[in-house]
N, C-alpha and C positions, 0 to 999 in steps of 0.2 A: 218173741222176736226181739230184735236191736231197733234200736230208736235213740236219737238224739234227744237227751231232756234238760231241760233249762228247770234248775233248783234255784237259781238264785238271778235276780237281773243282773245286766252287764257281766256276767261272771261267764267263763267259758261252758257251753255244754258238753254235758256228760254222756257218753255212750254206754247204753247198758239194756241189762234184758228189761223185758215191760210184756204186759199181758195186753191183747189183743182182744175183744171180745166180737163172734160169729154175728155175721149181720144179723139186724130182726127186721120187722117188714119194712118194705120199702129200700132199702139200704142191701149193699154192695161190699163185697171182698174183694182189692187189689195186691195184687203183688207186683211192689212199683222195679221199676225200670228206672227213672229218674227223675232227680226232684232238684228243678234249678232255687239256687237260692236270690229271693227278691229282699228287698230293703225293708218290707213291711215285716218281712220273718224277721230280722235285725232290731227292727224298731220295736218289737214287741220282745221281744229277748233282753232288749236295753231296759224297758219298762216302759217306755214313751207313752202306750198307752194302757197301761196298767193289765188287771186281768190276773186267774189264780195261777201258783203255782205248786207241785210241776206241773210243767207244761211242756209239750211236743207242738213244734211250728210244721213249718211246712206247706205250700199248696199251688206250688207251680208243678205238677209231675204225670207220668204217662206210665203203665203197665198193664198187667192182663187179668181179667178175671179170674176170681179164684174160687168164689162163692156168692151166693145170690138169697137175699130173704123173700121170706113170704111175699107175692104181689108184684114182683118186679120180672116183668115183662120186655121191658125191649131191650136186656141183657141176658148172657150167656156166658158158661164158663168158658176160657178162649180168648174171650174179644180184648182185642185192645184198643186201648181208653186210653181218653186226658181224665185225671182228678184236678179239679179246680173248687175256690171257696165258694163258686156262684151256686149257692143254694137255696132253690126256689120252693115255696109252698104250694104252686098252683092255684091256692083262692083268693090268695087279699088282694087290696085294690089292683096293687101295683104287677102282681101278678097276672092277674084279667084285664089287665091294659097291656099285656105285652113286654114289660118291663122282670122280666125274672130277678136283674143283678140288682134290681129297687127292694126286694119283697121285704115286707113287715110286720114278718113273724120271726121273733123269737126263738133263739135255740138255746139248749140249757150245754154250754161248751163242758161242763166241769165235770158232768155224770153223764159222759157220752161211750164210747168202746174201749178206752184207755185206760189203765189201771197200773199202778206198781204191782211188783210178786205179791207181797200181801193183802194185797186189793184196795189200796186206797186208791183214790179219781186223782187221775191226771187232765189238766185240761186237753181236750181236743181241738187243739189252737188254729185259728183259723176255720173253725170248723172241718178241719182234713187232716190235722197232725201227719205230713207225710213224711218227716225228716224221721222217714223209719222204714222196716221194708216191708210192710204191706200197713195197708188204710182201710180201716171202712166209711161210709160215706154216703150220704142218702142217694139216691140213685138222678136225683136231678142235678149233681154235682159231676155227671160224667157225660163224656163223649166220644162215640167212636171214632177212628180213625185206621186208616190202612196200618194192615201187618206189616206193610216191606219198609214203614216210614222210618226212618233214624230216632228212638225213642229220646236221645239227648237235644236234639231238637223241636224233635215233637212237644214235648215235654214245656215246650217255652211258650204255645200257641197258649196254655191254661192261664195262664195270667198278663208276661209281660207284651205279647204281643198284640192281646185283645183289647189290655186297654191302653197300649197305645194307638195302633190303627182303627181300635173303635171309639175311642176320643176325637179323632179326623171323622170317621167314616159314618158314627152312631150319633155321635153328642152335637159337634159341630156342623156335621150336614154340608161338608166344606165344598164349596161349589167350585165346578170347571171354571180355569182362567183366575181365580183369584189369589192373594197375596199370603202368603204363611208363616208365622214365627214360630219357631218351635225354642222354649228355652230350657234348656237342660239337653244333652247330645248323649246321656245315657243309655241304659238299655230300653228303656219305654221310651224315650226320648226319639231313638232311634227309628223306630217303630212309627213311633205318631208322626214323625217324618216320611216313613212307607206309607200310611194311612193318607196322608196331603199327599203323596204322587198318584198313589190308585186313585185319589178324587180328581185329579187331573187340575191341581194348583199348577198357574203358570211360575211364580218364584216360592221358594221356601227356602228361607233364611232361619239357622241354627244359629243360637246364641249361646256361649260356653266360656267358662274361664279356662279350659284346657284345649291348644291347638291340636292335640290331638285328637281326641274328639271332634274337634268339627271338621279333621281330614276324613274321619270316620263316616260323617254325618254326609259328606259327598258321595261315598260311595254309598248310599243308602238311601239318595232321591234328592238330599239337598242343592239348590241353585245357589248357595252363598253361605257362609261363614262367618261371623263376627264375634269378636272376644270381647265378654260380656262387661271384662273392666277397660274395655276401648274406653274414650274421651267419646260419651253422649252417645254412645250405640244407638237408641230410638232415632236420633238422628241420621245417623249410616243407615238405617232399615229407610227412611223417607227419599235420602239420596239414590240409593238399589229404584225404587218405587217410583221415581218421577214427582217428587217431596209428599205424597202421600202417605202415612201410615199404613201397615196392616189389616188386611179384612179379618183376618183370625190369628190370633196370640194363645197359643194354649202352653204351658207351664208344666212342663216336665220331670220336674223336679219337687223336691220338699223344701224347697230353701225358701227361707222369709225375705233376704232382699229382693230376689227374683221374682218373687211375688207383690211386694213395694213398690216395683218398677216396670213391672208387665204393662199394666194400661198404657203406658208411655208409649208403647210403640202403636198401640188402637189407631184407624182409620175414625173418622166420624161416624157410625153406626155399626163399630168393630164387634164383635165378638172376643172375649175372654174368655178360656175352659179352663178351668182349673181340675189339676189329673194328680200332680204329687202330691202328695200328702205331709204335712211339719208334724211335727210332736203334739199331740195335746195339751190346750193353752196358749200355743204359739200363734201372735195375732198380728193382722197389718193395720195400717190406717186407712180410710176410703173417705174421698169429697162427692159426699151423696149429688152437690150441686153438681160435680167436674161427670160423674156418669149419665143424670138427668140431662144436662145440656148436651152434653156429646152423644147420647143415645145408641150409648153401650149396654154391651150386652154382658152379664157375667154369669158362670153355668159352672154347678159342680158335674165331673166325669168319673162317675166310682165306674172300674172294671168296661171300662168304656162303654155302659150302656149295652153290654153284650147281653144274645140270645143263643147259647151256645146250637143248639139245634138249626140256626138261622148260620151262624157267623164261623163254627168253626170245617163246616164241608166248604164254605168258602173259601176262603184263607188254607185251606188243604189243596185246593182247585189250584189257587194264585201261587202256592209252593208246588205243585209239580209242573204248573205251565214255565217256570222261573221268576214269575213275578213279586215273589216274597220271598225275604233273605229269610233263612232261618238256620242254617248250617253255619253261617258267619259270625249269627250274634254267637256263638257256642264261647268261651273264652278258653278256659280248662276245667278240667273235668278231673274229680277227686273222690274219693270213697268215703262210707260212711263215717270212719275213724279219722280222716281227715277233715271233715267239716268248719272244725275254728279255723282250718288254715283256708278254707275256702271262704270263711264269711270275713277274714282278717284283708284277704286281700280284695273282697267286695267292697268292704268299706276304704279302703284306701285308695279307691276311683280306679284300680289295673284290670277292670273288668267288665264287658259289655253284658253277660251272663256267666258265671260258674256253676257248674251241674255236679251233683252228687249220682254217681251212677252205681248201681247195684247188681251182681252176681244175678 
C-alpha cells in the first residue's frame, strides 16, 4: 500500500509503497476513508518529540473494516470506524478505573505492522500510522459509527474533537452558569469552546492573536473574543465578568506564552486544563505561593480524558441532532500525494482541520 513516510525530521514526507502486515490477535484491518492532519502528527514529523525513524504518523481517521484477528469480537468486516491513538490495555490501573486514554502500558511503536519492501520496521507512529490507506490497530483503538456519516468529518471525532470537547466535558467537569477561557481558537480550540456550550457555560471568552479565529470561535459557542496581544486581556476577561476572573481557563494551544499567562485570567478557586501540548523541554515558570493562596486548580487533558465507547455515540447523537459542528471544522481536503501541502498550510494557521481523503 501508499503511506506517507517521514525519513528524516523537518524534511518533507515521502510517498511510497510500504508493507502492511495482517492483523494478529486482538487487532484490526482498516481501509481508511480519511485521516485529518493534527499538529501532533507535525510535531512529531519536526522531531519535537523524538522517536525512530521511518516513521508513518497519522491518527485522526475513519474507514471500514477490512480484516479482523484472532479474538476480536465486537468487530466486523463492513463496519465503519474511527481509528484513534487511544489505546487501552484493559487491565492497569488506569484502565480499571475508567480511564482508557490514561493506560500504562507500554507499546513496542518500532516492530509493530509497518515495514519497508525489504522488511525493515517502520515506526507505527502514534500507535496508528494512518497517513497511509489502510492501518492496523488494536482493536481498542476503534469505534463504530453510522455508514451514512461524512467519513471527512467523521474522521475528526478521533482526536480533535474529543479532546477538545472532552477537555470541557471530561477533565474540567465545566459546570452550568459558569465563566470559560478558552485560549487558542484553533481546531481543538474550537471544539473545547463546543465542549463549554454543551456544558452550559453562561460566558465563554476566546483569546487568539488572529481576528479571525475568534470570528470563527462565535460561530462555534463563543460569548466574546479577545485578542490575546490586547493591552492586559486577563483584565478584559474580569471587565466581560463583573471584575471576576474565570471559573475555567483551559489552553488550547502549544504555545509557552499562552501557557505563562493563562493563570492570569483564574477566578479565586479557578481551574486551569492544560490540553496543548509545546515541544519537549519547553517549560514555564509557576509561583507555588501565587496557586497555594489562590486555590487554583491545574490539570493535564491528554485526548480529553476520553472513553471512546462512552464519548464517541455521544458526540455522534450531538452531530445528528445539530448540536456539534463538525462539517465546518472540515477546511480542505487533499489527497495522499498532496500531504506536505496539506501540513504546509496547517502549519501556517489557514486551517481549522485539513483532511487527507482516500479512493
Amino acid at each position: 500500500m501508499k503511506a506517507a513516510v517521514c525519513h528524516e525530521f523537518g524534511a518533507p514526507l515521502v510517498v511510497e509503497e510500504v508493507q502492511l502486515a495482517a492483523p494478529k490477535a486482538g487487532e484490526v484491518a482498516v481501509k481508511l476513508k480519511a485521516c485529518a492532519i493534527c499538529h501532533s502528527d507535525i510535531l512529531y514529523a519536526e522531531g519535537a518529540w523524538g522517536g525512530h525513524l521511518p516513521a508513518v504518523y497519522g491518527h485522526e481517521a475513519a474507514g471500514h473494516v477490512t480484516a479482523v484477528g484472532e479474538g476480536v469480537r465486537d468487530y466486523a468486516i463492513g463496519d465503519t470506524v474511527l481509528v484513534t491513538l487511544i489505546r487501552s490495555c484493559g487491565h492497569c490501573v488506569s484502565c480499571n478505573g475508567g480511564q482508557p486514554a490514561r493506560c500504562e502500558t507500554g507499546v513496542d511503536r518500532v516492530n509493530g505492522p509497518l515495514s519497508t519492501l525489504d522488511g525493515a520496521p517502520i515506526e507505527h507512529g502514534l500507535q496508528t500510522g494512518a497517513f497511509a490507506e489502510s492501518a492496523v490497530v488494536d482493536q481498542s483503538q476503534l469505534a463504530k459509527i453510522p455508514a451514512d456519516m461524512p467519513m471527512d468529518a467523521a474522521c475528526l471525532l478521533s482526536c480533535g474533537v474529543i479532546t477538545g470537547v472532552g477537555a470541557a466535558t471530561n477533565t474540567a467537569k465545566v459546570r452550568p452558569g459558569s465563566t470559560v477561557v478558552v485560549i487558542g481558537a484553533g481546531g481543538v480550540g474550537l471544539n473545547t469552546i463546543q465542549g463549554a456550550a454543551i456544558c452550559g457555560a453562561s460566558k465563554i471568552i476566546a483569546v487568539d492573536l488572529s481576528q479571525d479565529k475568534l470570528d470563527a470561535a462565535l460561530e462555534f459557542g463563543a460569548t466574546h473574543g479577545i485578542l490575546a496581544d490586547a493591552d492586559r486581556p486577563h483584565r478584559m476577561v474580569k471587565k466581560l465578568n463583573g471584575g471576576r476572573g474565570a471559573d475555567y481557563v483551559l489552553v488550547a494551544v502549544g504555545s509557552i506564552p499562552a501557557y505563562q499567562n493563562a493563570s492570569k485570567f483564574l477566578c479565586v478557586g479557578g481551574m486551569l486544563v492544560m490540553v496543548g501540548m509545546p515541544p519537549s523541554g519547553a517549560a514555564i515558570q509557576i509561583e507555588p505561593v501565587m496557586v497555594a493562596s489562590s486555590s487554583h486548580t491545574l490539570i493535564g487533558s491528554n485526548m480529553g480524558d476520553s472513553m471512546l465507547s462512552r464519548d464517541i455515540p455521544y458526540l455522534v447523537e450531538l452531530y445528528q441532532q445539530g448540536r456539534l459542528k463538525l462539517d465546518e471544522l472540515v477546511t480542505r481536503r487533499y489527497s495522499l500525494e498532496q500531504i506536505n501541502e496539506a501540513i504546509a498550510d496547517t502549519v501556517a494557521g489557514n486551517a481549522r482541520r485539513n483532511v487527507i481523503v482516500f479512493d
